[in-house]
VMD Tcl script that draws the C-alpha trace (Angstrom):
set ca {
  {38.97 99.93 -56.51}
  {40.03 100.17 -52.77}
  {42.11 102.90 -52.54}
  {45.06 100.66 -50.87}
  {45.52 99.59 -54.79}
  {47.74 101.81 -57.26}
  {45.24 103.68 -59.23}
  {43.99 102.51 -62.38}
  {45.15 103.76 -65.71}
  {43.57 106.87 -66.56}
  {45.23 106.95 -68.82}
  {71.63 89.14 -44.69}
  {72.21 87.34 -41.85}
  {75.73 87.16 -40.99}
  {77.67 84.23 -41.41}
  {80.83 82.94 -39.17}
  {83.99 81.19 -40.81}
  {82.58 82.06 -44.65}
  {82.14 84.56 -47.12}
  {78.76 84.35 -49.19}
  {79.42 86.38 -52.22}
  {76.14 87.48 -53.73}
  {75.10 85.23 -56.75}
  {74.15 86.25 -60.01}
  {70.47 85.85 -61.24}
  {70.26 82.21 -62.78}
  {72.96 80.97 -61.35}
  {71.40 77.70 -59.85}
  {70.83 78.51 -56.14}
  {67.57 79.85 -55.00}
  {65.96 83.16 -56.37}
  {63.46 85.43 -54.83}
  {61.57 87.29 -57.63}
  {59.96 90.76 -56.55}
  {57.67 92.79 -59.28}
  {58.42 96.52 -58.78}
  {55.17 97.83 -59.81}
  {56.07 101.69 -60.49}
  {59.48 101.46 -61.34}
  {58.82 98.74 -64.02}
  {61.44 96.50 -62.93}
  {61.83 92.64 -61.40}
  {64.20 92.68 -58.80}
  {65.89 89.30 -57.79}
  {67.26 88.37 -54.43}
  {69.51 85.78 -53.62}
  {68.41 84.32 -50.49}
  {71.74 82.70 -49.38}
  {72.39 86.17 -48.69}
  {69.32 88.37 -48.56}
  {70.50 90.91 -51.11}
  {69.32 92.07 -54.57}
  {71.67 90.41 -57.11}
  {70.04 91.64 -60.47}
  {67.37 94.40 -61.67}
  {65.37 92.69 -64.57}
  {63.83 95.82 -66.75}
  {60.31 95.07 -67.64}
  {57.25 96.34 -69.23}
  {55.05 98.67 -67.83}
  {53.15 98.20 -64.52}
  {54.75 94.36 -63.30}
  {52.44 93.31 -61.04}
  {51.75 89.04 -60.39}
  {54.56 86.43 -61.30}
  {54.18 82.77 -61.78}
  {57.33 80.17 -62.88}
  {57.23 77.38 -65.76}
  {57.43 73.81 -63.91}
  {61.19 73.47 -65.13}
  {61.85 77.14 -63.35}
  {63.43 78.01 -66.66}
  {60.51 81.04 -67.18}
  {59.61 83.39 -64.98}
  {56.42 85.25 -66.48}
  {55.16 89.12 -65.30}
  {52.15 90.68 -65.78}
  {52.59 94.04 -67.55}
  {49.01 95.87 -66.85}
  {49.60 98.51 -68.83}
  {51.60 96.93 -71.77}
  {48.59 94.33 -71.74}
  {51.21 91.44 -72.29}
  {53.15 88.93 -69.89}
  {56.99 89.69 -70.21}
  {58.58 86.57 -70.54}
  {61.59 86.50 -68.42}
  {64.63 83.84 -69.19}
  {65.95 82.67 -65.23}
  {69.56 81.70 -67.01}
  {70.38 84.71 -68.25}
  {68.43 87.15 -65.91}
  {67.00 88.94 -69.05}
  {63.08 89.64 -70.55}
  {63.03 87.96 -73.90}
  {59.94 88.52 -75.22}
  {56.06 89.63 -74.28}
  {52.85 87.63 -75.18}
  {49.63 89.76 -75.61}
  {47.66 88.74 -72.31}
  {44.06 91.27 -72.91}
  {43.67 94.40 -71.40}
  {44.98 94.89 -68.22}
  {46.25 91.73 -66.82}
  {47.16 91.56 -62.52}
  {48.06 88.27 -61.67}
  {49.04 85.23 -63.74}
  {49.19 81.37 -63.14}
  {50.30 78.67 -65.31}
  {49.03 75.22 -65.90}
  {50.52 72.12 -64.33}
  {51.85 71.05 -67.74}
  {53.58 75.16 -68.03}
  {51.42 75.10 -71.56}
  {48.74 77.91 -70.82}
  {49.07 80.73 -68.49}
  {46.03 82.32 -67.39}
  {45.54 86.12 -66.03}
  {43.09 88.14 -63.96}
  {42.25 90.94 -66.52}
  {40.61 94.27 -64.25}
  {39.43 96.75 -66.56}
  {37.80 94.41 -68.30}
  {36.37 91.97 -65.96}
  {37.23 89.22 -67.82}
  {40.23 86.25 -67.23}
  {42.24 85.05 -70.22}
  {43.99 81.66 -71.21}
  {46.95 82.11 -73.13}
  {49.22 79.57 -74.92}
  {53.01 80.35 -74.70}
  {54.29 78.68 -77.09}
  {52.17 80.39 -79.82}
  {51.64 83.75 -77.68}
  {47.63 83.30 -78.85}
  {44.81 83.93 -76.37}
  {42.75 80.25 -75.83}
  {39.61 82.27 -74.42}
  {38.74 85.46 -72.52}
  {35.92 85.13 -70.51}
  {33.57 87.72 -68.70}
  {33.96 87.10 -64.96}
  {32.77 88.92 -61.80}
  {33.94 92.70 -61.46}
  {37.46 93.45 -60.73}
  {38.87 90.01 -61.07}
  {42.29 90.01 -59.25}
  {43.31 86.91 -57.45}
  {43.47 83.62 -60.09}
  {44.25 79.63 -59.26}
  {44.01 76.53 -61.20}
  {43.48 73.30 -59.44}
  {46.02 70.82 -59.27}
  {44.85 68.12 -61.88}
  {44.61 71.54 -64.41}
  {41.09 71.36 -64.90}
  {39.16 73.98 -62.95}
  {40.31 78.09 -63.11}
  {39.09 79.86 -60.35}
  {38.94 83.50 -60.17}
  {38.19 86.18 -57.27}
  {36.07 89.33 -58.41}
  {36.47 92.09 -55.82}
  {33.20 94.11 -56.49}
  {31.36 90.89 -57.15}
  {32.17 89.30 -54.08}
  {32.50 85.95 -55.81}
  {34.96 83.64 -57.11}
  {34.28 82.31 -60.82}
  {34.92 79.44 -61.42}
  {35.63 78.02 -65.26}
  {36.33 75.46 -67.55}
  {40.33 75.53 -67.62}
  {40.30 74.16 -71.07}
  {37.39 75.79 -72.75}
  {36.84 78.96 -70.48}
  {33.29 78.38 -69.89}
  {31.76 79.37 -66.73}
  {30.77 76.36 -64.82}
  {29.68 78.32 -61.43}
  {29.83 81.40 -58.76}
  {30.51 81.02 -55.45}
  {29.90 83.86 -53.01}
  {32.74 84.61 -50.49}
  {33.29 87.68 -48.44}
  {33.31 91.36 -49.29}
  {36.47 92.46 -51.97}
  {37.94 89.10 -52.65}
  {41.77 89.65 -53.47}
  {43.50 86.47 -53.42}
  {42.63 82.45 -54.11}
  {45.11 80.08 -52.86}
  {45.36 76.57 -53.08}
  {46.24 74.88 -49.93}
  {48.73 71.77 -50.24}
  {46.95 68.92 -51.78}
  {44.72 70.81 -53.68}
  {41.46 69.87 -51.66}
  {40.78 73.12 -50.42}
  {41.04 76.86 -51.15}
  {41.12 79.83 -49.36}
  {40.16 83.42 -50.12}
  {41.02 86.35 -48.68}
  {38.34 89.60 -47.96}
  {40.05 92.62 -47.99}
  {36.91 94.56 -46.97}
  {35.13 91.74 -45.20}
  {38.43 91.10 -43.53}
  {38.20 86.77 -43.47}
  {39.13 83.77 -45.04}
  {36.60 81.90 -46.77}
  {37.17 78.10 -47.59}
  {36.13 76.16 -50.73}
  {35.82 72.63 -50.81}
  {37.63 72.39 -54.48}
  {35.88 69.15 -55.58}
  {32.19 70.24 -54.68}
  {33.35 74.03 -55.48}
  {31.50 75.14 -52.35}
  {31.94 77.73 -49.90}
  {33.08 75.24 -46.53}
  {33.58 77.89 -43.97}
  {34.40 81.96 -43.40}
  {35.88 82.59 -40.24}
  {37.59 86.59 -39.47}
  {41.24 87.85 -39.43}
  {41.86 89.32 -36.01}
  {39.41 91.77 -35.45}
  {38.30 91.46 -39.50}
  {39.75 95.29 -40.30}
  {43.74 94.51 -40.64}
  {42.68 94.08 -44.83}
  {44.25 90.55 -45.84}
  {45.45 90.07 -48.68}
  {47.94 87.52 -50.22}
  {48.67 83.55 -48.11}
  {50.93 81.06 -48.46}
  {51.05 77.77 -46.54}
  {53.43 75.13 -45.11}
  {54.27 72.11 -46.98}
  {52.67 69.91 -43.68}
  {49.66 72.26 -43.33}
  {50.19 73.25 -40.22}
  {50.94 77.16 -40.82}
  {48.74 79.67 -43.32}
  {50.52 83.16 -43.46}
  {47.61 85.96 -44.11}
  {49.70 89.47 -45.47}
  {47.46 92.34 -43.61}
  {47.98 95.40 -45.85}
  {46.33 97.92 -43.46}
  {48.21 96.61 -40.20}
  {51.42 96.34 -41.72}
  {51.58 92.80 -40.03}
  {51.36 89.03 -41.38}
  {48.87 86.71 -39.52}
  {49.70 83.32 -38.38}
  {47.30 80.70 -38.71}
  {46.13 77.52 -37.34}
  {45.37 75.69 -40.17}
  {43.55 72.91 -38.28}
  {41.46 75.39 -35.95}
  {41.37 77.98 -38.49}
  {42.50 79.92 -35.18}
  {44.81 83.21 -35.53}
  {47.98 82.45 -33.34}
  {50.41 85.52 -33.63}
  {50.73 88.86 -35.50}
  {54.33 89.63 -37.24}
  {54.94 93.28 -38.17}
  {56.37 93.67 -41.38}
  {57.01 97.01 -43.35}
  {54.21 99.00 -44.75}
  {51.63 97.64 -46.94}
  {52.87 94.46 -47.05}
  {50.96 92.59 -50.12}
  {52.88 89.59 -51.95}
  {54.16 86.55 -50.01}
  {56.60 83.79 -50.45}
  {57.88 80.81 -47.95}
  {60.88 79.01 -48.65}
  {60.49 75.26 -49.57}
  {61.79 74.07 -45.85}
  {59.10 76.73 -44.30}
  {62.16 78.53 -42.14}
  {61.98 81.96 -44.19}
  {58.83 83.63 -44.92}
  {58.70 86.93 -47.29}
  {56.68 89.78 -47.40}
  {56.62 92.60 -50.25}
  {55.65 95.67 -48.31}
  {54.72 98.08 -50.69}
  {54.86 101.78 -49.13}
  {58.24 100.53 -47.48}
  {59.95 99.70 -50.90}
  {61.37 96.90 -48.88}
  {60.70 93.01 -48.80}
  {60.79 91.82 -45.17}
  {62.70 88.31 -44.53}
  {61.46 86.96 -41.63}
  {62.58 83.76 -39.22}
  {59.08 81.10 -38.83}
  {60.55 80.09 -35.84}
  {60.51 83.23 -34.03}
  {58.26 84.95 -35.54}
  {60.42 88.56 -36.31}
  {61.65 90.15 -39.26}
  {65.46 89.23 -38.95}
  {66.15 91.91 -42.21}
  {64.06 94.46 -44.41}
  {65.73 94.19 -48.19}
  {65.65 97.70 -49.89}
  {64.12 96.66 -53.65}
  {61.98 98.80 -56.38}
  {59.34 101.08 -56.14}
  {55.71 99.67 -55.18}
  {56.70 96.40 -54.68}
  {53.91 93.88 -55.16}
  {54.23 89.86 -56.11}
  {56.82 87.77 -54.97}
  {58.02 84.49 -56.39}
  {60.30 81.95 -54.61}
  {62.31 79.32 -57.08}
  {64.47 77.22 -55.00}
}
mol new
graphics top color blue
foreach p $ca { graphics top sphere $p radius 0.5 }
foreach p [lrange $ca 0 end-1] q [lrange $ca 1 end] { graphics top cylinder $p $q radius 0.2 }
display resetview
C-alpha cells in the first residue's frame, strides 16, 4: 500500500443584507457529505453557508460514499466493520449496516439504487450487494488492491482499479463475471466516468497520469501525465459541459485543472494537505477538496481558481459527496 494511505488493519462567504442561519442535515437544501476516516464520523456541510451542520456517528473506518437516485440514502463504507452504514438524509441519522465483505473502500450504486457495489482491499475482490435484502449478489477476485469502482451508465459493466495490478477489471454488473483487464498506469486509485458515459478516466498515483478508456470497446484510448507525473493524483470530477476535469494531487497539496478537449493541464490550485476526495457543485461554481492531513475540506471559487475558505471537519478526512 503506498504509504500516503492510512495503514491497513493489523489488526462561509459573507453575505450583505441577509442572515444565512446554518441548516440542519436533511433539511432540503444542498448537503456536502465528508467521511472522517479516523474519527468514525460523517460530517455534513451546508453549502449555503460553508459550515458543518451535523456529525453523523458511523462505523468504523468511513471511507467512500455514494447516494440512492432519490438522495434519500447516503451509504459509507465501514472498512473495518466490513458493512456499508446506511445513512437516512431526513433525519441525519445511520439506520442500519449491510455486510459488504471484508474490507470495503469505496462504494457505488446502480442506476436503478438496487445494488451497491464496493472495492474490497484485503481481499482483492469487489462485491455486489442488494439493499433491500442486505445479501451479497457476488464477490469476485479482481486485480490486487482494488480501490477505485464505477458502473457505466446503462448499469451493465463494473469497472474496478487494482493498485498493485496496474489494471482496471472490468465485470459483468449483473453476474460478477470477469469479462476483461485493461492495463493503465502504475497504482491505479480512482475510475471516473466522464459525462455521458463514453469515456473513463483513471488516475496513477505512482505513474502520475490519466489514462482514458473508451467504455464501449473497454480499451485503453490514451495516457497522457499530470504536471511533471510526481504530484500523485488521485480522485476527479468533471463539469457538466466537459470542458473542466479537476485531478486532486495528494503529494502537492494542489488540484489540477484540465483541458478536457486537449487533455492539456491549465492551472494548479493549492488546497490543504493531502487533499484526496472531490466534489463540484451541480452549476460547476464551487469545487471541494477533502484534504486529509489538514482535517479541513477546502471550498474553492472555479472562476478564480483560489480556495475562498478551508472548513475545519473530522479526522482523516477522505470521500466527499455533493447532494444538491
Amino acid at each position: 500500500m503506498h504509504p500516503a494511505k492510512s495503514p491497513r488493519r493489523i489488526l462561509a462567504l459573507p453575505f450583505l443584507l441577509a442572515i444565512v442561519l446554518p441548516l440542519p442535515a436533511g433539511s432540503g437544501g444542498p448537503s456536502l457529505y465528508v467521511s472522517n476516516e479516523v474519527d468514525n464520523t460523517v460530517a455534513v456541510i451546508s453549502p449555503q453557508t460553508n459550515s458543518v451542520v451535523a456529525t453523523i456517528v458511523v462505523g468504523r473506518r468511513p471511507r467512500g460514499l455514494a447516494a440512492s437516485p432519490d438522495r434519500r440514502t447516503v451509504y459509507v463504507a465501514l472498512g473495518q466493520d466490513d458493512a456499508l452504514g446506511v445513512i437516512d438524509v431526513a433525519s441525519g441519522k445511520m439506520t442500519r449496516t449491510i455486510p459488504a465483505g471484508r474490507d470495503p473502500e469505496l462504494v457505488v450504486l446502480s442506476p436503478d439504487g438496487k445494488t451497491a457495489y464496493v472495492s474490497n482491499e484485503e481481499i482483492a475482490h469487489a462485491s455486489a450487494i442488494d439493499v433491500a435484502s442486505g445479501k451479497v449478489v457476488f464477490s469476485t477476485a479482481v486485480g490486487v488492491e482494488p480501490e477505485g469502482i464505477a458502473v457505466t451508465t446503462d448499469g451493465k459493466k463494473l469497472y474496478v482499479t487494482a493498485e498493485t495490478s496496474n489494471s482496471v477489471s472490468v465485470l459483468d454488473a449483473k453476474t460478477g463475471r470477469l469479462l476483461r483487464a485493461i492495463h493503465v498506469g502504475e497504482n491505479p486509485r480512482t475510475i471516473a466516468l466522464a459525462p455521458g458515459g463514453r469515456r473513463a478516466w483513471v488516475s496513477a498515483e505512482a505513474g502520475g497520469n490519466v489514462t482514458i478508456i473508451d467504455v464501449a470497446s473497454d480499451s485503453a484510448l490514451e495516457q497522457f501525465p499530470i504536471r511533471d507525473g510526481k504530484t500523485k493524483p488521485v480522485r476527479i470530477a468533471f463539469t457538466a459541459d466537459e470542458r473542466w476535469a479537476y485531478v486532486t494531487e495528494g503529494a502537492a497539496g494542489t488540484v489540477s485543472v484540465v483541458d478536457m478537449a486537449t487533455h492539456r493541464v491549465v492551472d494548479s490550485i493549492a488546497v490543504g494537505r493531502r487533499p484526496w476526495g472531490i466534489a463540484l457543485s451541480p452549476d460547476g461554481r464551487r469545487l471541494y477538496t477533502a484534504d486529509g492531513r489538514s482535517n479541513t475540506v477546502s471550498v474553492i471559487d472555479t472562476e478564480v481558481r483560489k480556495v475562498i475558505m478551508a472548513i475545519p471537519v473530522g479526522d482523516r478526512p477522505n470521500d466527499l459527496l455533493y447532494l444538491p
